[in-house]
C-alpha positions as CSV (number, residue, x, y, z in Angstrom):
1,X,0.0,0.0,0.0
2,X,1.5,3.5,-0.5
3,X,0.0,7.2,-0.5
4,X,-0.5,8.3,-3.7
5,X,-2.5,11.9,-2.2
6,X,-2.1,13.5,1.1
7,X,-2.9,17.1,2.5
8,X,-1.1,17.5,5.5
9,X,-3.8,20.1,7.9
10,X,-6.2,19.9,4.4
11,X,-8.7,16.8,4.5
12,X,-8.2,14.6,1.0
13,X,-11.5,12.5,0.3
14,X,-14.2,11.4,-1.8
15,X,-12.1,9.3,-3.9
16,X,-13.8,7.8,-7.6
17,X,-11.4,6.0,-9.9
18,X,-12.1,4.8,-13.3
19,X,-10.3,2.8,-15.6
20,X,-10.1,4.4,-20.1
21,X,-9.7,0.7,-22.0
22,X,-8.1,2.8,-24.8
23,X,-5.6,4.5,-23.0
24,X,-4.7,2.1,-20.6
25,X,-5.0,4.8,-17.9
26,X,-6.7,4.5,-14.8
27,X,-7.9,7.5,-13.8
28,X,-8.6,8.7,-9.7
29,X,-10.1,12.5,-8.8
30,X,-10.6,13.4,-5.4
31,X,-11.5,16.8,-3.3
32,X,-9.2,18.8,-0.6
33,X,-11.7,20.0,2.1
34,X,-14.8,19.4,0.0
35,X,-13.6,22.4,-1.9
36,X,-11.3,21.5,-4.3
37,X,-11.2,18.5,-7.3
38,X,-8.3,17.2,-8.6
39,X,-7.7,14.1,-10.5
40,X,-4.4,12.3,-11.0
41,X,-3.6,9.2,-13.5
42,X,-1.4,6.4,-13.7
43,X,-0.5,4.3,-16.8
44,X,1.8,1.6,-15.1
45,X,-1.4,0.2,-12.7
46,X,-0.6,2.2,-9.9
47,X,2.8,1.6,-9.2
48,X,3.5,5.6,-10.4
49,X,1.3,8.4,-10.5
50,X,1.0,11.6,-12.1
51,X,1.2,14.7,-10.2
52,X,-2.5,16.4,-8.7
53,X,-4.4,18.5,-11.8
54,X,-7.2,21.0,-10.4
55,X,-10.3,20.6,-11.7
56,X,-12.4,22.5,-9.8
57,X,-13.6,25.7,-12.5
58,X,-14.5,22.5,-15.1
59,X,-16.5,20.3,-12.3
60,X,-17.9,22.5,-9.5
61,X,-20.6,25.3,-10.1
62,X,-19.1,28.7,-8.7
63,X,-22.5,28.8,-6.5
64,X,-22.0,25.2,-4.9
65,X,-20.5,25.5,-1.4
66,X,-18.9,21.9,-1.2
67,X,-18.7,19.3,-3.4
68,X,-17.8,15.7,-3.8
69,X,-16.3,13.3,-6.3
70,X,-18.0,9.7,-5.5
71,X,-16.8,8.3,-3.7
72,X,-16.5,4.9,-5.3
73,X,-15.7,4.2,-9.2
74,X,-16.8,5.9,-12.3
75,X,-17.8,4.2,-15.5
76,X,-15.9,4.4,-19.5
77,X,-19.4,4.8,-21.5
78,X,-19.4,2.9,-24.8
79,X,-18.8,5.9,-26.5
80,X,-15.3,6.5,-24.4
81,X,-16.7,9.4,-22.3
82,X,-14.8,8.8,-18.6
83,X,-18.0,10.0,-15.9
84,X,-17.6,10.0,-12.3
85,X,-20.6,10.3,-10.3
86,X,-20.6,13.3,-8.0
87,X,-22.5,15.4,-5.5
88,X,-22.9,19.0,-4.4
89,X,-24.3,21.1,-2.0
90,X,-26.0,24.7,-1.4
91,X,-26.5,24.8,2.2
92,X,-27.5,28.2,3.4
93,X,-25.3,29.8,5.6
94,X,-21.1,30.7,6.1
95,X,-18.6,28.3,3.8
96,X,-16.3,26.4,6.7
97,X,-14.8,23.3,6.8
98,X,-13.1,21.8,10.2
99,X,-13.4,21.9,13.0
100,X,-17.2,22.8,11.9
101,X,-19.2,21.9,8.9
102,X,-22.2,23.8,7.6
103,X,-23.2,21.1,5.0
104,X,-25.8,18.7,4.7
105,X,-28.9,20.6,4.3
106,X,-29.4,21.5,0.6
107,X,-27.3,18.6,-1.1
108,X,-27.8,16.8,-4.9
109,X,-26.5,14.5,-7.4
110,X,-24.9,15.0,-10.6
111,X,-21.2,13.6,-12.8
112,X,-18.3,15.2,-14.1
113,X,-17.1,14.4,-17.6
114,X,-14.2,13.9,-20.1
115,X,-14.4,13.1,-23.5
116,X,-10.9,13.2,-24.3
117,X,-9.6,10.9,-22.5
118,X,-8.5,13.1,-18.7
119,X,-7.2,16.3,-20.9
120,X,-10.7,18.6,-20.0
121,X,-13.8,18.1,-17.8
122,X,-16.8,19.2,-18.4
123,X,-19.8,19.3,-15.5
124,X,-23.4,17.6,-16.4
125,X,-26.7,19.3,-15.3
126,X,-27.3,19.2,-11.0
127,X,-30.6,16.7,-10.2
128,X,-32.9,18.2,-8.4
129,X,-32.3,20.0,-5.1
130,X,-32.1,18.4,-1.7
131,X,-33.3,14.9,-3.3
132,X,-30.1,12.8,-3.0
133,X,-26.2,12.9,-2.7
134,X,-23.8,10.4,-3.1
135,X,-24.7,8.2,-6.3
136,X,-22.5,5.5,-8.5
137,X,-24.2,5.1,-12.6
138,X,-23.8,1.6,-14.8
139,X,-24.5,2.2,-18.6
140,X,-27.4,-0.3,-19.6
141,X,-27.8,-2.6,-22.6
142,X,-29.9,0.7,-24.6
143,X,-27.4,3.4,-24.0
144,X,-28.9,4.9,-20.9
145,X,-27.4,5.6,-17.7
146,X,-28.6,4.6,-14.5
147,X,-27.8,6.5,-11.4
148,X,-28.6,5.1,-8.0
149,X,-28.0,7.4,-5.2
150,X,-28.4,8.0,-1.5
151,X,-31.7,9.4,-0.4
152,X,-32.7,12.6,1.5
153,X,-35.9,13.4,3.1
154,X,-35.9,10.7,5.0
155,X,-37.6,8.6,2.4
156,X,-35.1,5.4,3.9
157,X,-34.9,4.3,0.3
158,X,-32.8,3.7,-2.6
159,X,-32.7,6.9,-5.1
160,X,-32.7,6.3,-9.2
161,X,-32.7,8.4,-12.3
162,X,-32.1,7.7,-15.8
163,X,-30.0,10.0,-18.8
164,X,-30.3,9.7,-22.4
165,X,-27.0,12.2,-23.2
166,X,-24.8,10.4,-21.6
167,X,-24.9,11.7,-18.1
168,X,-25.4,15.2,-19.0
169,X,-29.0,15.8,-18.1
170,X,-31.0,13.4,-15.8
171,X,-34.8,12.6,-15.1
172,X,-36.6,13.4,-11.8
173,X,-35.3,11.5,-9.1
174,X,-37.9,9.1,-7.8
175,X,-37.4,6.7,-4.7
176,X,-37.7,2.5,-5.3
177,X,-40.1,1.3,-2.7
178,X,-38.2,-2.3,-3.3
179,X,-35.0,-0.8,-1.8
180,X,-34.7,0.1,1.5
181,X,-31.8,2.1,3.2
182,X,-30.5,4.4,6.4
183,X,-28.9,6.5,4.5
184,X,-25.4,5.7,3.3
185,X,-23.5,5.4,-0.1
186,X,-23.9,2.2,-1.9
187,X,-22.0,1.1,-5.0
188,X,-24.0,-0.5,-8.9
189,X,-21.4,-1.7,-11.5
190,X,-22.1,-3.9,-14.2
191,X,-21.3,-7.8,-13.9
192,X,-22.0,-9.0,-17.2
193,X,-23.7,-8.6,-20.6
194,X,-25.8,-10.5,-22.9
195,X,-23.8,-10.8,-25.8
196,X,-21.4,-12.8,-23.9
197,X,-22.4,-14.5,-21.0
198,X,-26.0,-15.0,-22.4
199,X,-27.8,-12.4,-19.8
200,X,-27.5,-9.0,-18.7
201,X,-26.1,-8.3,-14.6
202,X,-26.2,-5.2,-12.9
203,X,-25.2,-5.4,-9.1
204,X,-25.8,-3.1,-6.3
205,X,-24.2,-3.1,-3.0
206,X,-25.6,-1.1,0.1
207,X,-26.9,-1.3,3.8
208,X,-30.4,-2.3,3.7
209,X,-31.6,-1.7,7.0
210,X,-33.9,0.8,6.5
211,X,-33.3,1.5,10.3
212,X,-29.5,2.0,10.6
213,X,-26.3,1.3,8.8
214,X,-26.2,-2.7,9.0
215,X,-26.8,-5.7,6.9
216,X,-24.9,-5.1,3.8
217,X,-27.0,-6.3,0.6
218,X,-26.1,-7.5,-2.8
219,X,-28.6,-7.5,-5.1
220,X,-29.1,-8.4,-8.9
221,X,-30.7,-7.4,-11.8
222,X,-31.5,-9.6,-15.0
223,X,-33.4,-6.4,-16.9
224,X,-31.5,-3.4,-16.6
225,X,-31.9,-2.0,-13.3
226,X,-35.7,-2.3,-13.7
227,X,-36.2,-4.4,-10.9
228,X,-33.7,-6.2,-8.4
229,X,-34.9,-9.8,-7.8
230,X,-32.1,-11.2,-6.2
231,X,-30.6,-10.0,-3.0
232,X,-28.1,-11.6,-0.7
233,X,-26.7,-10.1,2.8
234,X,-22.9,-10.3,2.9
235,X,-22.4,-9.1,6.2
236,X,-25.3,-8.5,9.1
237,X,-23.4,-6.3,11.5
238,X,-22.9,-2.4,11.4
239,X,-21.4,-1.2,7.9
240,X,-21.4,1.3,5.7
241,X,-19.6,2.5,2.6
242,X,-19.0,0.4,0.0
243,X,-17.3,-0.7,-3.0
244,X,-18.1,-3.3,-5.8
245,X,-15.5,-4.5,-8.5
246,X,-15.0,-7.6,-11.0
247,X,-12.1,-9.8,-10.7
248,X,-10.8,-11.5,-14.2
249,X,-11.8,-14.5,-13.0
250,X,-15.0,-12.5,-12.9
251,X,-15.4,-13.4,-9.1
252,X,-17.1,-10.0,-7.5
253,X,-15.8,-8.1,-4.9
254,X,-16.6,-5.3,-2.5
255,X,-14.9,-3.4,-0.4
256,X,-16.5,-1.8,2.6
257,X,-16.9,-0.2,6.2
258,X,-17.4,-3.0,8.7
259,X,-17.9,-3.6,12.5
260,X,-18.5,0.3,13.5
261,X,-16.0,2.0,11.2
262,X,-13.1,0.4,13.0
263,X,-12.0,-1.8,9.8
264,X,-12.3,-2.4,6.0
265,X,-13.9,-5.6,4.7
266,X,-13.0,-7.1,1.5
267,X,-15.2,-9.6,0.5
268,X,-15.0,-11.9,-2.8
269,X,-17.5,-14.2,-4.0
270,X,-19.5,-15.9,-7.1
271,X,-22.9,-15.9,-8.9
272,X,-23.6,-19.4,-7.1
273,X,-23.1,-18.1,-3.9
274,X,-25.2,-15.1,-4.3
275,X,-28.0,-16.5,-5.9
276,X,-28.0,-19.9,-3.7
277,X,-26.3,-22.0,-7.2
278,X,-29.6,-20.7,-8.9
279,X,-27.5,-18.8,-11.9
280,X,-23.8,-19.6,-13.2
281,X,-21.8,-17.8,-15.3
């Protein structure tokens, strides 16, 4: 392991990585203080990195009092584009960071951009205000984007909203009644397409008390993040954040906050575990 960012009496969070497949780059942005976006590359898988690039006048509305880069991955569309899901926030009242915060009131969900593989960034439309936060998108099978995000307004479930342009402008958020929460970040990431393993995957990963921050869900969906009619609990004790990635061996894993916030949890498993040896890749 190795530190790759760090800013001394400045907080360095909110961490989103994605990988370019033409390049070869993998991509990371992250914030100083909720303030500040930079992103930062390597080509060699991580063993060097290029130095910080601010990207805060491309990404972050002059009006936005904080804002936040995932955390979690972003996606490579089909057509190349590189977008990282984001959030931002309006709340009324003085701009401070530590030792106290005046956020959380007046937050939303959008993603940041690049169509040219890292050079520029470009910002994509804010959803609507105060609705939801911190969000991860999948691309599905007819070009759309699916965004699923952390609620707000105490609805205690799941967040969703769908773009046609690629992640520039979104539909109202609605709420799915099939997907409880507490509150907290979860992660969606595509397992596996049609074309070649004979059906289309999308997983999502978050708490699903609807209650407080334990029993950590995996779910599945066979048609596009319509519905979710698989779901699996990896872990039924307090957690939080989370993670999902796809091996080569195209075992999954997720990352995430375990036992309190005291440690990180990677956990890796199949398709037969998750669905009981119902589906096989």
């Amino acid at each position: 392991m190795r530190v790759i960012a760090e800013g001394g009496v400045d907080t360095i969070d909110n961490p989103a990585t994605v990988v370019d497949r033409k390049t070869g780059a993998i991509w990371l942005t992250f914030c100083k203080n909720n303030q500040q976006v930079f992103a930062i590359y390597t080509t060699d898988d991580g063993v060097t990195w290029s130095k910080p690039v601010e990207i805060t006048q491309q990404v972050k509305d002059p009006a936005w009092h904080y804002v936040g880069s995932g955390p979690g991955h972003g996606i490579q569309l089909k057509s190349g584009r590189l977008l990282i899901p984001a959030w931002g926030d309006t709340s009324p009242g003085p701009v401070t960071w530590l030792p106290v915060m005046n956020w959380g009131k007046v937050q939303f969900s959008y993603c940041f951009y690049s169509d040219d593989h890292g050079a520029s960034w470009k910002r994509g439309d804010a959803l609507e205000s105060n609705m939801s936060d911190e969000c991860e998108v999948v691309e599905t099978a007819d070009g759309r984007v699916y965004m699923n995000m952390r609620s707000r307004q105490g609805k205690h479930r799941r967040a969703y909203a769908w773009s046609k342009d690629g992640g520039v402008s979104w539909t109202k958020v609605k709420y799915d009644e099939r997907l409880s929460e507490s509150s907290c970040q979860g992660s969606v990431i595509r397992f596996t397409g049609q074309d070649r393993f004979g059906k289309n995957r999308v997983l999502l990963a978050n708490p699903a008390s609807d209650t407080d921050r334990s029993k950590l869900a995996v779910r599945i969906s066979y048609d596009e993040c319509q519905t979710w009619s698989v779901s699996k609990v990896v872990d039924e004790g307090s957690v939080a954040y989370s993670d999902l990635a796809i091996a080569p061996d195209m075992t999954i894993l997720c990352l995430y906050d375990a036992n309190g916030y005291t440690k990180l949890v990677l956990a890796r498993f199949n398709l037969a575990w998750l669905t009981n040896g119902t589906d096989h890749l």
